[in-house]
PyMOL CGO cylinders between C-alpha atoms (Angstrom):
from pymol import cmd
from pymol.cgo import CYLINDER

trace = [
    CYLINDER, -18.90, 35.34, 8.74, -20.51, 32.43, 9.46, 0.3, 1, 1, 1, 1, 1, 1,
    CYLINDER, -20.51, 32.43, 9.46, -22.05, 32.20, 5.81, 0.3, 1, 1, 1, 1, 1, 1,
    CYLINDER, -22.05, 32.20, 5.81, -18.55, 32.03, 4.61, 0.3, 1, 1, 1, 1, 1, 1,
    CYLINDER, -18.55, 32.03, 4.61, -17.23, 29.61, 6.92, 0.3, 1, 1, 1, 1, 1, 1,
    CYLINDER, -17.23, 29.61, 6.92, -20.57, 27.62, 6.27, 0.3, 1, 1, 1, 1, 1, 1,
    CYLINDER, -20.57, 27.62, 6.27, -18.73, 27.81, 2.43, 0.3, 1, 1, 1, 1, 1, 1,
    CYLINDER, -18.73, 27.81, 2.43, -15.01, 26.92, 3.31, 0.3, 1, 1, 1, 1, 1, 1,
    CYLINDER, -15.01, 26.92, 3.31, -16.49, 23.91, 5.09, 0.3, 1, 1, 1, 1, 1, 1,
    CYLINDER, -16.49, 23.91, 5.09, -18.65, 22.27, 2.66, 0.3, 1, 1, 1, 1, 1, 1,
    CYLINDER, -18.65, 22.27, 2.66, -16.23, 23.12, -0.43, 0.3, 1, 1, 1, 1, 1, 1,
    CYLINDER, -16.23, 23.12, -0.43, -13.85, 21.44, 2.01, 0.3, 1, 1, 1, 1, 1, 1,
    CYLINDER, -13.85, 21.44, 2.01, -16.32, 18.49, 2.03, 0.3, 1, 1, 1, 1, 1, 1,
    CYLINDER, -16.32, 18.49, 2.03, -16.55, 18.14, -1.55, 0.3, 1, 1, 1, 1, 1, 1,
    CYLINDER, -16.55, 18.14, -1.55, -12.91, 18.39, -1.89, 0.3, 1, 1, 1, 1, 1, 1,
    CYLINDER, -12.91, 18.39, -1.89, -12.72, 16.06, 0.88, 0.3, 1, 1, 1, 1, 1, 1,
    CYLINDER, -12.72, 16.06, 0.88, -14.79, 13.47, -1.28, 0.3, 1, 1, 1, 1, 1, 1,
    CYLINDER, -14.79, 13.47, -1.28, -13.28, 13.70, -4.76, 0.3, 1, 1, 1, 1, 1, 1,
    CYLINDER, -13.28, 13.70, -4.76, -10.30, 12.95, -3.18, 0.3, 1, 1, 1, 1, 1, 1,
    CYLINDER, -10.30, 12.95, -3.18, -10.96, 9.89, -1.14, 0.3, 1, 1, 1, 1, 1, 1,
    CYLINDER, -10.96, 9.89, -1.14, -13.41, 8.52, -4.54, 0.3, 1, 1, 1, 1, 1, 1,
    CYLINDER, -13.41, 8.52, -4.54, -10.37, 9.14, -6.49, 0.3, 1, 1, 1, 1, 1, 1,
    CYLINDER, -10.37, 9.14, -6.49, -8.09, 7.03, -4.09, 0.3, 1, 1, 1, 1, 1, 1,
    CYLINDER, -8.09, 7.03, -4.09, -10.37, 4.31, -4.25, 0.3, 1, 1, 1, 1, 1, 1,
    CYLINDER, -10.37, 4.31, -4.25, -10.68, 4.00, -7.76, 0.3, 1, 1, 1, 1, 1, 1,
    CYLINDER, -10.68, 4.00, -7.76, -6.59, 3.99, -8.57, 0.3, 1, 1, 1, 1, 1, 1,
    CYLINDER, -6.59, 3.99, -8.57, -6.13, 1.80, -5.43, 0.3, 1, 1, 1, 1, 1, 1,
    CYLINDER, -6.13, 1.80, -5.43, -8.34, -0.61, -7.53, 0.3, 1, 1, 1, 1, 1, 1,
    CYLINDER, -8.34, -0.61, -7.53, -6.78, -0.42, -10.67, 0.3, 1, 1, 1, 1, 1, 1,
    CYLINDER, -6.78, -0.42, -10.67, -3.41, -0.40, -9.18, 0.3, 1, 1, 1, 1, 1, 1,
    CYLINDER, -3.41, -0.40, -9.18, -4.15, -3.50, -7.57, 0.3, 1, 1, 1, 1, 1, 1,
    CYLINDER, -4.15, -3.50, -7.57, -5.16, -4.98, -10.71, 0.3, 1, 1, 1, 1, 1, 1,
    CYLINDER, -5.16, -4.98, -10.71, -2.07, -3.91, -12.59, 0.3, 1, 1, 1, 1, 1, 1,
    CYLINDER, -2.07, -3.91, -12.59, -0.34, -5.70, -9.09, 0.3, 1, 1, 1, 1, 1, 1,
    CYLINDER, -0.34, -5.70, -9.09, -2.35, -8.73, -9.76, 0.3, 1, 1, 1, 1, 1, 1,
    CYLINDER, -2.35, -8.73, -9.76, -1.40, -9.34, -13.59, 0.3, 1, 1, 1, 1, 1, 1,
    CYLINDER, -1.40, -9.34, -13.59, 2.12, -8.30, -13.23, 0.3, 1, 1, 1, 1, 1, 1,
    CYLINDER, 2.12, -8.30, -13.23, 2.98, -9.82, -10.27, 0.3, 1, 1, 1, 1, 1, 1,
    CYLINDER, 2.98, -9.82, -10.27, 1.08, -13.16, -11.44, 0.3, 1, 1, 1, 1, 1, 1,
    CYLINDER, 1.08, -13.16, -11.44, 3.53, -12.81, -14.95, 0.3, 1, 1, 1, 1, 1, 1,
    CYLINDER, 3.53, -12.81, -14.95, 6.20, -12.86, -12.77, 0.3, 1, 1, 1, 1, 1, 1,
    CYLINDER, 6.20, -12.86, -12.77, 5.27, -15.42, -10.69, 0.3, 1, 1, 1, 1, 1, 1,
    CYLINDER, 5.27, -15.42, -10.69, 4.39, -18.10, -13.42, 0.3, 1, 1, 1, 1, 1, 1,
    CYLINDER, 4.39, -18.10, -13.42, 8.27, -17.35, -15.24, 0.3, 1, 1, 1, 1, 1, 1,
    CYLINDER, 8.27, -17.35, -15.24, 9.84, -17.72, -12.21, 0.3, 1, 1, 1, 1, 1, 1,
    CYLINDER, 9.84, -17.72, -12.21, 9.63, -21.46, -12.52, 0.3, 1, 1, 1, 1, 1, 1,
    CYLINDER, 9.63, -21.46, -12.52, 9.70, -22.87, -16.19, 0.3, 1, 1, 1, 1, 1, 1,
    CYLINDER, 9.70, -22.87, -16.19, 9.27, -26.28, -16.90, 0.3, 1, 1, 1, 1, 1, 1,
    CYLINDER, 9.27, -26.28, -16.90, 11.05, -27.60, -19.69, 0.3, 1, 1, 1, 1, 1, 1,
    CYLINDER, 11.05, -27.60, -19.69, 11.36, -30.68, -22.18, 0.3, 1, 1, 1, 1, 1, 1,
    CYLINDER, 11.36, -30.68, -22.18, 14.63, -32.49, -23.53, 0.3, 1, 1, 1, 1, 1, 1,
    CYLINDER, 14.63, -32.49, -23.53, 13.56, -34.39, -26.24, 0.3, 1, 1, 1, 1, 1, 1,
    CYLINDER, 13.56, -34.39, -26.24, 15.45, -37.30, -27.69, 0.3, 1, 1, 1, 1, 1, 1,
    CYLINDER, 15.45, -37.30, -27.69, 15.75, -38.69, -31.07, 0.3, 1, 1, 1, 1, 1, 1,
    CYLINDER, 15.75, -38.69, -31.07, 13.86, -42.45, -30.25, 0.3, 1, 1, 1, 1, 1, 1,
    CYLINDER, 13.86, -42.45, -30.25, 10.35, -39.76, -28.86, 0.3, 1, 1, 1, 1, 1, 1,
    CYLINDER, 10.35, -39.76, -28.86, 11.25, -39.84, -25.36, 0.3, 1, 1, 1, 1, 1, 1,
    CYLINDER, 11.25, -39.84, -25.36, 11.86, -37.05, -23.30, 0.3, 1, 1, 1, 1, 1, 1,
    CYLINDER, 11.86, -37.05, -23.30, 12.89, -35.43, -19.99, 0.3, 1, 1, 1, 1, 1, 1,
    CYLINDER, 12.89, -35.43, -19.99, 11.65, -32.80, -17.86, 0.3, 1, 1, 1, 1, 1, 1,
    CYLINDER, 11.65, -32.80, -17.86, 13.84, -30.46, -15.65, 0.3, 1, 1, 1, 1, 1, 1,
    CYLINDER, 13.84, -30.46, -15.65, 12.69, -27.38, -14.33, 0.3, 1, 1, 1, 1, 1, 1,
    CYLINDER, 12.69, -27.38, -14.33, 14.34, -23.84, -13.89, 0.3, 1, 1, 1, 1, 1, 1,
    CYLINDER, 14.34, -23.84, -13.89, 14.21, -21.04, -11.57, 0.3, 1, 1, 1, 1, 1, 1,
    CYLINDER, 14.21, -21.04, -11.57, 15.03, -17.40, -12.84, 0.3, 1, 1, 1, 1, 1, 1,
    CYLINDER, 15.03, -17.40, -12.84, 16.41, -15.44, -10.28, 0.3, 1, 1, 1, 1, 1, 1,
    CYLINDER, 16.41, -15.44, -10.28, 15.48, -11.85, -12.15, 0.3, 1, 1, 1, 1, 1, 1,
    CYLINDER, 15.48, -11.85, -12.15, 11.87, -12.77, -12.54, 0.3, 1, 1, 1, 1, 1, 1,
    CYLINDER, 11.87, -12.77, -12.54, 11.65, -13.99, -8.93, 0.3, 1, 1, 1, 1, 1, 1,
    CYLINDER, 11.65, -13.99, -8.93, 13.17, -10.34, -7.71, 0.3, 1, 1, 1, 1, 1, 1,
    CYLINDER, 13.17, -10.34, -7.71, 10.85, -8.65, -9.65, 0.3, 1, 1, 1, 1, 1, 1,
    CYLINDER, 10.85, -8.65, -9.65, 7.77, -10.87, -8.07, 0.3, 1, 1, 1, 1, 1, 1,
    CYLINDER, 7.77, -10.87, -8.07, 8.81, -10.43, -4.63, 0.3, 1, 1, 1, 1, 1, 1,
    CYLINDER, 8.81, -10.43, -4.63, 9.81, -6.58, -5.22, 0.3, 1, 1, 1, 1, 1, 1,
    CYLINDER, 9.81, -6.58, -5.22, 6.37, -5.67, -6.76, 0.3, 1, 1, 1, 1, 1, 1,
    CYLINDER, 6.37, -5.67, -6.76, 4.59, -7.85, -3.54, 0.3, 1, 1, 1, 1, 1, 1,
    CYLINDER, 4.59, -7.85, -3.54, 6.43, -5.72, -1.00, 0.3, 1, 1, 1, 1, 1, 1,
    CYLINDER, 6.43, -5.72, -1.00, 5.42, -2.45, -2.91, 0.3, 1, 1, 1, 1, 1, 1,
    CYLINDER, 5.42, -2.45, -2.91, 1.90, -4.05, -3.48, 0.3, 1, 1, 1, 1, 1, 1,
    CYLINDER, 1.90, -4.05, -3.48, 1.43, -4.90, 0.30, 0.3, 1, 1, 1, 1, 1, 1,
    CYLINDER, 1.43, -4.90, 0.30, 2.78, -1.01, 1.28, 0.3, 1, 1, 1, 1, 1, 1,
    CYLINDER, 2.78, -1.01, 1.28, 1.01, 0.72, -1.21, 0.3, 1, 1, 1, 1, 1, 1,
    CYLINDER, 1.01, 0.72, -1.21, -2.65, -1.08, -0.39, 0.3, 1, 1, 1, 1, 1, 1,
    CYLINDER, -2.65, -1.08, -0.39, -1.60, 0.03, 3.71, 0.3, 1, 1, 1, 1, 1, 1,
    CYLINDER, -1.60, 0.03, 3.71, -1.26, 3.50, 2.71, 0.3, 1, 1, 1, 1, 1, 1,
    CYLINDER, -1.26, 3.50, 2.71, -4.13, 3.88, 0.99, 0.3, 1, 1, 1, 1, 1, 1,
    CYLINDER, -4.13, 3.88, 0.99, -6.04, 2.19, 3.62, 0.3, 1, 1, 1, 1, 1, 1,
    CYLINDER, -6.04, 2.19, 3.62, -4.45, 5.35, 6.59, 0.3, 1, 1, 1, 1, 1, 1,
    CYLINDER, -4.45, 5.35, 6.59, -5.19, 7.70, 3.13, 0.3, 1, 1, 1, 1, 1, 1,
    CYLINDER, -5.19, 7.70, 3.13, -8.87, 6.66, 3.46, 0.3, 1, 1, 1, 1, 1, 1,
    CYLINDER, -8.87, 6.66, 3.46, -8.54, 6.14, 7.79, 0.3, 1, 1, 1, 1, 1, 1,
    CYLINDER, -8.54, 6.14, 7.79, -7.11, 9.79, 7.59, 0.3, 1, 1, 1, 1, 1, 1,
    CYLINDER, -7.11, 9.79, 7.59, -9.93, 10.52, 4.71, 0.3, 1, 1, 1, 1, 1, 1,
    CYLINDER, -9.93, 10.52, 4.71, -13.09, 9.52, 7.09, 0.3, 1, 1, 1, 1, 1, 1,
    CYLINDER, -13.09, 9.52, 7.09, -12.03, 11.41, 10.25, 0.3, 1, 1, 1, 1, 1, 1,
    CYLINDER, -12.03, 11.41, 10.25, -11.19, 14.73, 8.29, 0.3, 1, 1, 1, 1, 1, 1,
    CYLINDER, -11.19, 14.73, 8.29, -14.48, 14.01, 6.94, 0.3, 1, 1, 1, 1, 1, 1,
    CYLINDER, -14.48, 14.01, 6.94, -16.32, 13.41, 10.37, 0.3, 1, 1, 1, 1, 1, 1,
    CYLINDER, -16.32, 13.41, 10.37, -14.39, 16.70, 11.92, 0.3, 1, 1, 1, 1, 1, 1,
    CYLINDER, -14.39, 16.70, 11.92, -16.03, 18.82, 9.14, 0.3, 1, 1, 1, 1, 1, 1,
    CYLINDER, -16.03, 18.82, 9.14, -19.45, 17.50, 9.38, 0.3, 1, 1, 1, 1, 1, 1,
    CYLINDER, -19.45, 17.50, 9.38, -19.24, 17.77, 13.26, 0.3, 1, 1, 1, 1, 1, 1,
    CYLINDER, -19.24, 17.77, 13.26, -18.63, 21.28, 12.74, 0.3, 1, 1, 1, 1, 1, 1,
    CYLINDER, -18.63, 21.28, 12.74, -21.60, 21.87, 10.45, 0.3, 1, 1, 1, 1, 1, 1,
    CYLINDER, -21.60, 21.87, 10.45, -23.51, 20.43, 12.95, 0.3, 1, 1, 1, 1, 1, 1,
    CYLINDER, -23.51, 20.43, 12.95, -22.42, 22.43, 15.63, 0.3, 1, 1, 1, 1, 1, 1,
    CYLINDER, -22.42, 22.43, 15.63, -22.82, 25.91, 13.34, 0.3, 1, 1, 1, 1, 1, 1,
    CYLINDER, -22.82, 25.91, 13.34, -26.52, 24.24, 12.60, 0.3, 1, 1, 1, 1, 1, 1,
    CYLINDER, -26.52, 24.24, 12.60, -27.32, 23.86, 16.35, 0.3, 1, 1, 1, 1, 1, 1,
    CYLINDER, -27.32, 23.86, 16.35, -26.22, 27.30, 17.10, 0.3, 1, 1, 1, 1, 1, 1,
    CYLINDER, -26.22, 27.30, 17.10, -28.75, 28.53, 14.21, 0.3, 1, 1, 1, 1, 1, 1,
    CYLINDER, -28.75, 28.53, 14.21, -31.60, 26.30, 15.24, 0.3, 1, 1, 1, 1, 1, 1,
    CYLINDER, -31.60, 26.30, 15.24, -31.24, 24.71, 11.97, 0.3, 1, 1, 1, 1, 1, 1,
    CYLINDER, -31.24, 24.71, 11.97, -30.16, 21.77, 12.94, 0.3, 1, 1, 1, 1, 1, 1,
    CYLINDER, -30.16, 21.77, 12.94, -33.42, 20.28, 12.53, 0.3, 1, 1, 1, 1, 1, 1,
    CYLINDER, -33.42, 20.28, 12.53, -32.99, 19.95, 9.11, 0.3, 1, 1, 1, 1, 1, 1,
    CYLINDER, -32.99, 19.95, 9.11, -29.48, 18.02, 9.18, 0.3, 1, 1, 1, 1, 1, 1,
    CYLINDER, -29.48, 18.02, 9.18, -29.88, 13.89, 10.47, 0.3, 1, 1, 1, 1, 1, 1,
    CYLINDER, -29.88, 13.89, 10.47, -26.93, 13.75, 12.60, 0.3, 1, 1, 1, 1, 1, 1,
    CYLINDER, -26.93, 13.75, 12.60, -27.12, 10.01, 11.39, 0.3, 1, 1, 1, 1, 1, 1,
    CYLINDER, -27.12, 10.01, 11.39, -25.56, 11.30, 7.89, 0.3, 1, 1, 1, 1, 1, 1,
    CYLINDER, -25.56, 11.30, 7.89, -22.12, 11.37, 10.20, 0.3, 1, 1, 1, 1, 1, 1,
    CYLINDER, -22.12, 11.37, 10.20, -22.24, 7.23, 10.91, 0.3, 1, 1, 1, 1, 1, 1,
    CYLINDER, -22.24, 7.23, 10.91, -23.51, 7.04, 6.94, 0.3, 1, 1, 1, 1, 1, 1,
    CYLINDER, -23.51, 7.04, 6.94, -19.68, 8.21, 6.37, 0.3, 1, 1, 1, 1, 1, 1,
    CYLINDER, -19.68, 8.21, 6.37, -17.90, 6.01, 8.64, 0.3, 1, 1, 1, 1, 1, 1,
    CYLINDER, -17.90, 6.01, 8.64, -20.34, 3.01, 7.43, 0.3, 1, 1, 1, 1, 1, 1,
    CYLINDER, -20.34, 3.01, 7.43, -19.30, 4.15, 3.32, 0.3, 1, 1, 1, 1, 1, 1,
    CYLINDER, -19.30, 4.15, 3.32, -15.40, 4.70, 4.40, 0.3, 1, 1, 1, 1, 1, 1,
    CYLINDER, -15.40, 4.70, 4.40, -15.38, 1.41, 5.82, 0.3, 1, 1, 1, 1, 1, 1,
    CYLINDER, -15.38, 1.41, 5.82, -16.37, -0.03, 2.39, 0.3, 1, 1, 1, 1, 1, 1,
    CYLINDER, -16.37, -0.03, 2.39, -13.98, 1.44, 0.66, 0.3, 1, 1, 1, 1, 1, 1,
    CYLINDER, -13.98, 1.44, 0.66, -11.18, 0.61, 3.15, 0.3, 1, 1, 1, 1, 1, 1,
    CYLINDER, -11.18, 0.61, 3.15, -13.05, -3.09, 2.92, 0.3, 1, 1, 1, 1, 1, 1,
    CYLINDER, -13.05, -3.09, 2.92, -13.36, -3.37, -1.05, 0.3, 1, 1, 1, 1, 1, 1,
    CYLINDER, -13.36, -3.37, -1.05, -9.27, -2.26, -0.72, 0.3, 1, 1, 1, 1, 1, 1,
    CYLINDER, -9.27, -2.26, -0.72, -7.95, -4.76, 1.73, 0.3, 1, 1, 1, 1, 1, 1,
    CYLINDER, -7.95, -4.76, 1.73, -10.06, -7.35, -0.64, 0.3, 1, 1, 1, 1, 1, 1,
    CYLINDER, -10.06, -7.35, -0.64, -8.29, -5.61, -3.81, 0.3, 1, 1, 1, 1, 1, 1,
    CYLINDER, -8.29, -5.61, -3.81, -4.93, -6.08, -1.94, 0.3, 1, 1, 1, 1, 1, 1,
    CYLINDER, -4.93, -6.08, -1.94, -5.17, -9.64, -0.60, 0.3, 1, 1, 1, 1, 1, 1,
    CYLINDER, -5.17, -9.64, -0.60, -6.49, -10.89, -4.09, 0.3, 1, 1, 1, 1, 1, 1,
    CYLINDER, -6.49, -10.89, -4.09, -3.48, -9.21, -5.29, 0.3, 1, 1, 1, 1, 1, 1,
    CYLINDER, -3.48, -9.21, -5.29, -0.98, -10.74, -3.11, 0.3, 1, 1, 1, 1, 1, 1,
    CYLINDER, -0.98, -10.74, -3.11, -2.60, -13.94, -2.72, 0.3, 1, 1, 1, 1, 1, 1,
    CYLINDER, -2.60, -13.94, -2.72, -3.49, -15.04, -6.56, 0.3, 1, 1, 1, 1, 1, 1,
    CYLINDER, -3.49, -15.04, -6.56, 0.70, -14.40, -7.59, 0.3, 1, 1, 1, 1, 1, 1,
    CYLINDER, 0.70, -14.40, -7.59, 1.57, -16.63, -4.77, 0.3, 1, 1, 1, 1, 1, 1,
    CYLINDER, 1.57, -16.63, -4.77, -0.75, -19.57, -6.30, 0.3, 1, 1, 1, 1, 1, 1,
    CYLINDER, -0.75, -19.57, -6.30, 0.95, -19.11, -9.58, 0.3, 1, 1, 1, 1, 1, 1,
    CYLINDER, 0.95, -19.11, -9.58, 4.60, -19.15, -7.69, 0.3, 1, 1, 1, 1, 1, 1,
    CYLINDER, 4.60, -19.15, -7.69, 3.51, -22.66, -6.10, 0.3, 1, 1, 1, 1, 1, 1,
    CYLINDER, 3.51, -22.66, -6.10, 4.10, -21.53, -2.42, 0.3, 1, 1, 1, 1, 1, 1,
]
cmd.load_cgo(trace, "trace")
């Protein structure tokens, strides 16, 4: 029994992993999708134009379009929600993790195998989850941030 729940737990683990590497890597190239669209949006939003005249000189006016500005502030309210979800994805992600290895633990202890397992491997998560939630709070600002340069705000 315990062999097979020694089983259900680690394939839970790998599952556990894929997943969470998986979130990480689309969060990133989701926020750089974010970035360049939003950024597009932002620079069209405000157009500078020229009125030239017969005798060479010129004049300047500038335009705002409405649809492009919609679009730029839509995308940086879906940017902002989507980079908090994945951040309680990979919260939820680390303490599902920690649960499972607990329990390993615990079935080691009870086998006197414990020995063999660093109980240090469990902070070695939480240290690894926190760069991930790190590198995507980075991936999100950068995303929000850099657009709202190119808007002029």
């Amino acid at each position: 029994m315990k062999d097979r729940l020694h089983g259900e737990i680690s394939a839970e683990l790998e599952q556990t992993t894929k997943t969470d590497k998986t979130t990480v890597v689309v969060a990133i190239i989701l926020n750089i999708v974010f970035l360049l669209a939003n950024i597009a949006f932002a620079a069209g939003a405000w157009s500078t134009n020229y009125d030239y005249r017969n005798d060479g000189s010129f004049t300047t006016f500038t335009e705002f379009n409405f649809s492009l500005f919609a679009a730029f502030s839509i995308l940086l309210g879906v940017t902002i929600v989507f980079d908090y979800l994945v951040y309680q994805a990979l919260s939820k992600g680390v303490e599902r993790r920690v649960k499972l290895t607990e329990g390993l633990v615990k079935m080691y202890q009870e086998e006197g195998l414990d020995k063999y397992y660093d109980p240090a491997i469990v902070q070695g998560y939480r240290s690894r989850y926190g760069l991930y939630k790190n590198i995507v709070l980075i991936m999100g600002v950068l995303a929000v941030a850099i657009p709202l340069v190119f808007l002029g705000v």
